[in-house]
KEVEXFI-374304 format. One record per residue (C-alpha): residue number from 0; residue in one letter; x, y, z. Coordinates in Angstrom, 1 decimal, padded with zeros to 4 digits, m for minus. Layout:
BEGIN
+-------+------+--------+--------+--------+
! mimar ! sefi !     px !     py !     pz !
+-------+------+--------+--------+--------+
!   NUM !    A !      X !      Y !      Z !
...
+-------+------+--------+--------+--------+
end
This chain:
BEGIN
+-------+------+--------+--------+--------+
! mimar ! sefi !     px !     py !     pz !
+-------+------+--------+--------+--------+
!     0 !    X !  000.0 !  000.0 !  000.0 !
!     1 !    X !  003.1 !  002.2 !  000.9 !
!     2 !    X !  004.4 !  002.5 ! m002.3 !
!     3 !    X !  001.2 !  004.2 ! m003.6 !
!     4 !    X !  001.4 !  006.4 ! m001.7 !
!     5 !    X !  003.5 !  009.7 ! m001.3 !
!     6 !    X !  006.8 !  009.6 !  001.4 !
!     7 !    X !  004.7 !  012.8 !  002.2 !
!     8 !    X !  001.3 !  010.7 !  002.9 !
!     9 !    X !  003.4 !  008.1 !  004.4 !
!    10 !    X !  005.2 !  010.8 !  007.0 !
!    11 !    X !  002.3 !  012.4 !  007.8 !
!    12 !    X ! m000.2 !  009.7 !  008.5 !
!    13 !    X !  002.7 !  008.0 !  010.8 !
!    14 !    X !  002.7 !  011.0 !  012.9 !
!    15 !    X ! m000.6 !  011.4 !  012.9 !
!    16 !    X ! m001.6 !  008.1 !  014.0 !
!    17 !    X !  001.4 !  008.1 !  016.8 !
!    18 !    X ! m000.5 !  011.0 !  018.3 !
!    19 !    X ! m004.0 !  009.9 !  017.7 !
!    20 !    X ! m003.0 !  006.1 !  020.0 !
!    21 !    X ! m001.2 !  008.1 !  022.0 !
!    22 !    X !  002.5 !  006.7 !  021.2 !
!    23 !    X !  003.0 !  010.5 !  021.2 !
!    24 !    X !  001.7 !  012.4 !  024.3 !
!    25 !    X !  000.4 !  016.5 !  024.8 !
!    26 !    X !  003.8 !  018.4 !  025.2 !
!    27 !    X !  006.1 !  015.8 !  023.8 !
!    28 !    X !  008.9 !  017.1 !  022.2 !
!    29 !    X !  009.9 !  016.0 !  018.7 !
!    30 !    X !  013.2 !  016.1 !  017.1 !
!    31 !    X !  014.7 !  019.3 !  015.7 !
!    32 !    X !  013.6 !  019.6 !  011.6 !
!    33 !    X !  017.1 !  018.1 !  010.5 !
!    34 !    X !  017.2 !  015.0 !  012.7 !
!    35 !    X !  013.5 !  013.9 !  012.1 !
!    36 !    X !  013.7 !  014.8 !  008.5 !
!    37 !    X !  017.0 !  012.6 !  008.3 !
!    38 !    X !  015.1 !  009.9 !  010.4 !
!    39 !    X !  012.0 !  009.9 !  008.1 !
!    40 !    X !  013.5 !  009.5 !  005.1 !
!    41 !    X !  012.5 !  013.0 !  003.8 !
!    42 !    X !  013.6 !  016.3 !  002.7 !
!    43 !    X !  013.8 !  019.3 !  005.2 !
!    44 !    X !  011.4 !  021.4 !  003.5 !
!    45 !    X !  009.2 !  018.5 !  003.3 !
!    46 !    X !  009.2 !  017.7 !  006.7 !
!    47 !    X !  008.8 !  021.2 !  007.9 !
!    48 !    X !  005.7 !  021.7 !  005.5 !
!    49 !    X !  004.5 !  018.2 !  007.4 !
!    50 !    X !  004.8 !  019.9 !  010.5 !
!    51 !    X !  002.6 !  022.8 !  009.8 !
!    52 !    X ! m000.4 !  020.9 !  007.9 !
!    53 !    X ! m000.2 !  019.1 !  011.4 !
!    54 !    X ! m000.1 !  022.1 !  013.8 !
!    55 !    X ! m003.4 !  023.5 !  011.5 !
!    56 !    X ! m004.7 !  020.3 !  012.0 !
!    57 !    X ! m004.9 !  020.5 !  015.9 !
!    58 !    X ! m002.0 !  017.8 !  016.4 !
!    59 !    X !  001.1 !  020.2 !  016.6 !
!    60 !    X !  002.2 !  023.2 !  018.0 !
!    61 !    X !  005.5 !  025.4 !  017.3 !
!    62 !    X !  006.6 !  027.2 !  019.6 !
!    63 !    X !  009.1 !  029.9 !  019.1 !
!    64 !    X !  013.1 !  029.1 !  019.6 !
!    65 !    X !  011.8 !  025.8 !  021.3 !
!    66 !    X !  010.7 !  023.8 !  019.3 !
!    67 !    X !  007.8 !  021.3 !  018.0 !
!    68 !    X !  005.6 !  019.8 !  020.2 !
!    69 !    X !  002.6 !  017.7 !  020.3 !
!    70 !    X ! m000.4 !  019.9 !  020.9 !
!    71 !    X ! m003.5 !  018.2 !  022.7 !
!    72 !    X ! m005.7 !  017.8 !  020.8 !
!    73 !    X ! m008.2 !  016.5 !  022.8 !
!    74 !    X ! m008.6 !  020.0 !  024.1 !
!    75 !    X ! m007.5 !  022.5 !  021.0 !
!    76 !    X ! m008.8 !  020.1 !  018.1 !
!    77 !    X ! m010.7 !  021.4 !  015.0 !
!    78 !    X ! m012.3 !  020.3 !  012.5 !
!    79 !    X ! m009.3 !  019.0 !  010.5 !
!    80 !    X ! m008.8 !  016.9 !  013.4 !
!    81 !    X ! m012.0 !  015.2 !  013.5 !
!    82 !    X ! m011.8 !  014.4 !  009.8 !
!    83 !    X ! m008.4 !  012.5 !  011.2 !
!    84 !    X ! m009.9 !  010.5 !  013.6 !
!    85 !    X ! m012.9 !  010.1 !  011.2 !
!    86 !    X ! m010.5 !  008.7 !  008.2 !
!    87 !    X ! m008.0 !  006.5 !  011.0 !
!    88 !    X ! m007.2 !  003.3 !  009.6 !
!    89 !    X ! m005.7 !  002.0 !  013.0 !
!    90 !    X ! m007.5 !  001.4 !  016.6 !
!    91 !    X ! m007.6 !  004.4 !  018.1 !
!    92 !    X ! m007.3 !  005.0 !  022.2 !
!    93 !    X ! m010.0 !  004.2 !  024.4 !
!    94 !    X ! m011.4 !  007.5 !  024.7 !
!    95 !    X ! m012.0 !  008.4 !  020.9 !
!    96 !    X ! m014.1 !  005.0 !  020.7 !
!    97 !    X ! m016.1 !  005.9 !  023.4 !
!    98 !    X ! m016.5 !  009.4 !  022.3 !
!    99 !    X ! m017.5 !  007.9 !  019.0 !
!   100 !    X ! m019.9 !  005.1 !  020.1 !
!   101 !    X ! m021.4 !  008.1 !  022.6 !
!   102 !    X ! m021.9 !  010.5 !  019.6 !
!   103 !    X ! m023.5 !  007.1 !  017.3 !
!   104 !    X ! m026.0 !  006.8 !  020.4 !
!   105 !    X ! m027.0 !  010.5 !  019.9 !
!   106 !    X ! m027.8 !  010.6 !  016.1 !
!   107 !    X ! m029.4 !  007.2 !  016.1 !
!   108 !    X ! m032.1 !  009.0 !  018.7 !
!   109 !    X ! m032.7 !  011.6 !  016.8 !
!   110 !    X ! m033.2 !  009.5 !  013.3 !
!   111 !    X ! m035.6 !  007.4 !  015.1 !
!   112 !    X ! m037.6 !  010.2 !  016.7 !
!   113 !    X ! m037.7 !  011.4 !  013.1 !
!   114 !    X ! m038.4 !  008.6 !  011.2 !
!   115 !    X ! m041.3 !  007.9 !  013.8 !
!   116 !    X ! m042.5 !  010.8 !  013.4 !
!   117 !    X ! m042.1 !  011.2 !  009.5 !
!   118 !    X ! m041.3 !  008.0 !  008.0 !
!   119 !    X ! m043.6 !  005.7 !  006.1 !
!   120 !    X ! m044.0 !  001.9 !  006.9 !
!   121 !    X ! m042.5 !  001.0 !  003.8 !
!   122 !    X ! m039.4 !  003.2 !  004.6 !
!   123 !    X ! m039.3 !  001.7 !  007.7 !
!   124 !    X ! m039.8 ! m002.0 !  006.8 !
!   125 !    X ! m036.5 ! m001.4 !  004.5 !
!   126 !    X ! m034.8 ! m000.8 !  007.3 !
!   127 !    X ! m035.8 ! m004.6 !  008.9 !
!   128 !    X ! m034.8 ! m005.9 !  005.2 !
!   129 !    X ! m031.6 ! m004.4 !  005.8 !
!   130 !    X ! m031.0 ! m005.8 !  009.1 !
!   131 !    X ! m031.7 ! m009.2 !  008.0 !
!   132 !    X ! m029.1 ! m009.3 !  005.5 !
!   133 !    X ! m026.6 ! m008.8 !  008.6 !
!   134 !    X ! m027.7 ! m012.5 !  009.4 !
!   135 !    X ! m027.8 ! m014.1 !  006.5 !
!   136 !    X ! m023.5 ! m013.1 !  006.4 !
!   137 !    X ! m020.5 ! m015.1 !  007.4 !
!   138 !    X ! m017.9 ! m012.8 !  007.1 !
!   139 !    X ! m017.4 ! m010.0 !  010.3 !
!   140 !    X ! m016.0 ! m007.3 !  007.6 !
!   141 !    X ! m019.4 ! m007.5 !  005.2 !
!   142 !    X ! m021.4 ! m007.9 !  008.4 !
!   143 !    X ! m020.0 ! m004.5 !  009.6 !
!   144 !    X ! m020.1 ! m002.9 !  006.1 !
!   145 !    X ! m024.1 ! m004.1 !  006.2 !
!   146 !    X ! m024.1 ! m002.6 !  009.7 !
!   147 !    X ! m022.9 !  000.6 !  008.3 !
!   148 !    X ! m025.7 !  000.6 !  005.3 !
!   149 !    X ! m028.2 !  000.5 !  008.0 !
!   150 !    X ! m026.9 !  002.7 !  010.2 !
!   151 !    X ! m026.6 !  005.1 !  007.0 !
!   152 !    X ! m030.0 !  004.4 !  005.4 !
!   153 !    X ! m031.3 !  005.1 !  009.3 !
!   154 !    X ! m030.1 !  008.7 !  008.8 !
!   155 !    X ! m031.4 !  009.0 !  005.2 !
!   156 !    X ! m034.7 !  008.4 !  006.4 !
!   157 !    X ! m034.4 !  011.0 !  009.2 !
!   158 !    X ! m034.8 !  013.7 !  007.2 !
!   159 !    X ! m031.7 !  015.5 !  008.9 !
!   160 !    X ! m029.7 !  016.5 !  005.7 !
!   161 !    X ! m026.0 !  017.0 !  008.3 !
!   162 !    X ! m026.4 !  013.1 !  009.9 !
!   163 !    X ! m026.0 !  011.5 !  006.8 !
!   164 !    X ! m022.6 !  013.2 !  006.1 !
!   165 !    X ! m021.2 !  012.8 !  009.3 !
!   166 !    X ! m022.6 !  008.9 !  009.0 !
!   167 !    X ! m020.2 !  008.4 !  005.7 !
!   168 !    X ! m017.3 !  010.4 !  007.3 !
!   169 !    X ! m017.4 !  008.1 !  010.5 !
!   170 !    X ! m017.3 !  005.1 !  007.6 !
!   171 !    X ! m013.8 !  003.8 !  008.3 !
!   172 !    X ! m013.8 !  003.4 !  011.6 !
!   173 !    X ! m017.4 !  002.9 !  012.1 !
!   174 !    X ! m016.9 ! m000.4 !  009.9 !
!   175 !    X ! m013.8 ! m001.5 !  011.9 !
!   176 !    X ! m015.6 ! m001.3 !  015.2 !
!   177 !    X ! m018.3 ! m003.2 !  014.4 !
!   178 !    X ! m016.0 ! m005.4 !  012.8 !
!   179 !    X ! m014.1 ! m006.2 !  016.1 !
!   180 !    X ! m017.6 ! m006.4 !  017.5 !
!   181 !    X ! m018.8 ! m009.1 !  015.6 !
!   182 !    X ! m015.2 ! m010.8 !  016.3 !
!   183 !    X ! m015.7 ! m011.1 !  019.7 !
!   184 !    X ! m019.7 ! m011.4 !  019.8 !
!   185 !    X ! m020.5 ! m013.1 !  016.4 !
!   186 !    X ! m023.3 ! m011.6 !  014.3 !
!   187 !    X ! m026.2 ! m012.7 !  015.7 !
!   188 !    X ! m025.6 ! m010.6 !  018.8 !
!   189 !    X ! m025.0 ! m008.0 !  016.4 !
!   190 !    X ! m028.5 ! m009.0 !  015.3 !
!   191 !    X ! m030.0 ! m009.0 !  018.2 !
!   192 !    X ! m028.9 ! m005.8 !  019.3 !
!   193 !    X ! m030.3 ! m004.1 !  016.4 !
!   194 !    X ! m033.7 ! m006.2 !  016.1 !
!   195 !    X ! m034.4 ! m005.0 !  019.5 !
!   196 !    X ! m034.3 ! m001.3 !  018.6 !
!   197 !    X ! m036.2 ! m002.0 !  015.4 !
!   198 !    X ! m038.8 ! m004.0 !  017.3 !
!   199 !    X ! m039.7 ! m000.6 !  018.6 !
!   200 !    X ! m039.2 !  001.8 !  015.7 !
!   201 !    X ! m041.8 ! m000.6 !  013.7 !
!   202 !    X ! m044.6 ! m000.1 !  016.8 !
!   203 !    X ! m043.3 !  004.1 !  016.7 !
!   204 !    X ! m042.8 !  003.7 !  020.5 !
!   205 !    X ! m040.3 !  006.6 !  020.6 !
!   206 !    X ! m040.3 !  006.1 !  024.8 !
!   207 !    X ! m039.1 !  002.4 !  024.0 !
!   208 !    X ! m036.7 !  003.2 !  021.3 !
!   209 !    X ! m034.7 !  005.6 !  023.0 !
!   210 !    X ! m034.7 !  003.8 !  026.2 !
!   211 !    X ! m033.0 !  000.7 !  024.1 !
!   212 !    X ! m030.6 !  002.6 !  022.1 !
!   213 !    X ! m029.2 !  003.7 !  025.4 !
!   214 !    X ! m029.2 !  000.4 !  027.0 !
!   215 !    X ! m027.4 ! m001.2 !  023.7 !
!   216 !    X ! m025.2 !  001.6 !  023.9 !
!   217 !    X ! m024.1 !  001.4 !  027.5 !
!   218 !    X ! m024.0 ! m002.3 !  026.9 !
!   219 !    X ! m021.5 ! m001.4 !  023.7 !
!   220 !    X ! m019.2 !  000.9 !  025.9 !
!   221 !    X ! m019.1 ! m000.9 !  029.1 !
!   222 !    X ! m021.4 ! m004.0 !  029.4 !
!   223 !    X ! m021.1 ! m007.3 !  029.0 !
!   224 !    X ! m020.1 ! m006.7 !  025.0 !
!   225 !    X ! m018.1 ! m004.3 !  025.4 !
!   226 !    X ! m016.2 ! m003.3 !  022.0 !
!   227 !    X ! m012.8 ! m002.5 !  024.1 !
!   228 !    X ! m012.2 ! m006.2 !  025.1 !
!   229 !    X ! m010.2 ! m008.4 !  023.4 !
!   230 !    X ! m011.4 ! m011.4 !  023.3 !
!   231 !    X ! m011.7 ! m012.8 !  019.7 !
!   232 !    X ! m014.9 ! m014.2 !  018.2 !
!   233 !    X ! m014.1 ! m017.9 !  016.4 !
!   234 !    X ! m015.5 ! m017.2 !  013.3 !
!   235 !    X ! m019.0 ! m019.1 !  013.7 !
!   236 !    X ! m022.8 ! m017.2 !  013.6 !
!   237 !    X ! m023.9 ! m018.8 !  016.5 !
+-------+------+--------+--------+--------+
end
């Protein structure tokens, strides 16, 4: 994959994810522009235009006669920094994937309490088609990408033109998630968990919806499926 890719892609999303997991902490100091250029293999031009994309991108800072540090993002982020986390190809830290599962929670509320409200039964009952085509797969990866249609097709249907974009930015690592997900749990607790929502959407009991989106959710981040744990599913659908 490397060698499609530019030494400047390649520098830049190294760095990038070695903040983003946290190999690099908030106020570490990086080499001075000739040593890390040396050490990645790049120009010092290059690496010093590297450094600024990353300091507008919430992940740097420079600091005058001291040097280049890493800047925490957590805390002086934008929105160039979200569309880094949103495009990560690797785990990212604890935190992020909560943050991410938490902010999942919130849209998928307000879709339902839309499509309740708005939605036709047809609409609706191609959401249930869609969910059964998570069964009927083997593979975790297709499972997840299915997951994803639905979860996209859910904000469609809301009405809300913003959640459908931020549902296909979130597509990466949305899909690896619920890929590790079905790894540990198999997909028919995938299934399950998103039958029982539907259940609910079908009868338009908003009160009932909501109440199991957050119970899946806290179930998700910190219950007995937890996505954190690394236990590894054995392939089967049972």
């Amino acid at each position: 994959m490397d060698n499609k890719r530019s030494p400047r892609d390649i520098v830049t999303s190294r760095i990038t994810e070695m903040i983003l997991t946290g190999q690099l902490k908030p106020d570490d100091q990086l080499p001075p522009v000739r040593e890390l250029a040396k050490n990645m293999g790049i120009s010092r031009n290059m690496c010093t235009d590297i450094i600024k994309e990353l300091e507008e991108k919430g992940l740097l800072v420079i600091v005058p006669r001291q040097g280049v540090f890493v800047d925490d993002f957590r805390k002086n982020g934008n929105i160039h920094t979200l569309e880094a986390i949103m495009g990560a190809e690797f785990d990212l830290q604890q935190r992020e994937i909560e943050s991410l599962l938490e902010l999942r929670c919130g849209m998928e509320m307000l879709a339902c309490r839309r499509i309740i409200k708005n939605a036709s039964d047809e609409e609706i009952n191609s959401l249930g088609k869609l969910i059964d085509k998570i069964l009927e797969e083997k593979e975790p990866e297709k499972a997840a990408l299915l997951t994803y249609d639905y979860y996209h097709e859910l904000a469609v249907l809301s009405g809300n033109s913003i959640v459908p974009m931020i549902t296909e930015g979130f597509k990466k690592s949305t899909v690896k998630l619920w890929t590790r997900y079905i790894q540990n749990y198999g997909i028919e607790q995938l299934y399950k968990s998103l039958a029982e929502v539907y259940f609910y959407i079908i009868r338009r009991d908003l009160d009932k919806v909501v109440k199991q989106i957050l119970l899946s959710s806290s179930d998700t981040i910190s219950g007995d499926h937890s996505i954190y744990k690394d236990n590894q599913y054995d392939g089967k659908n049972t």
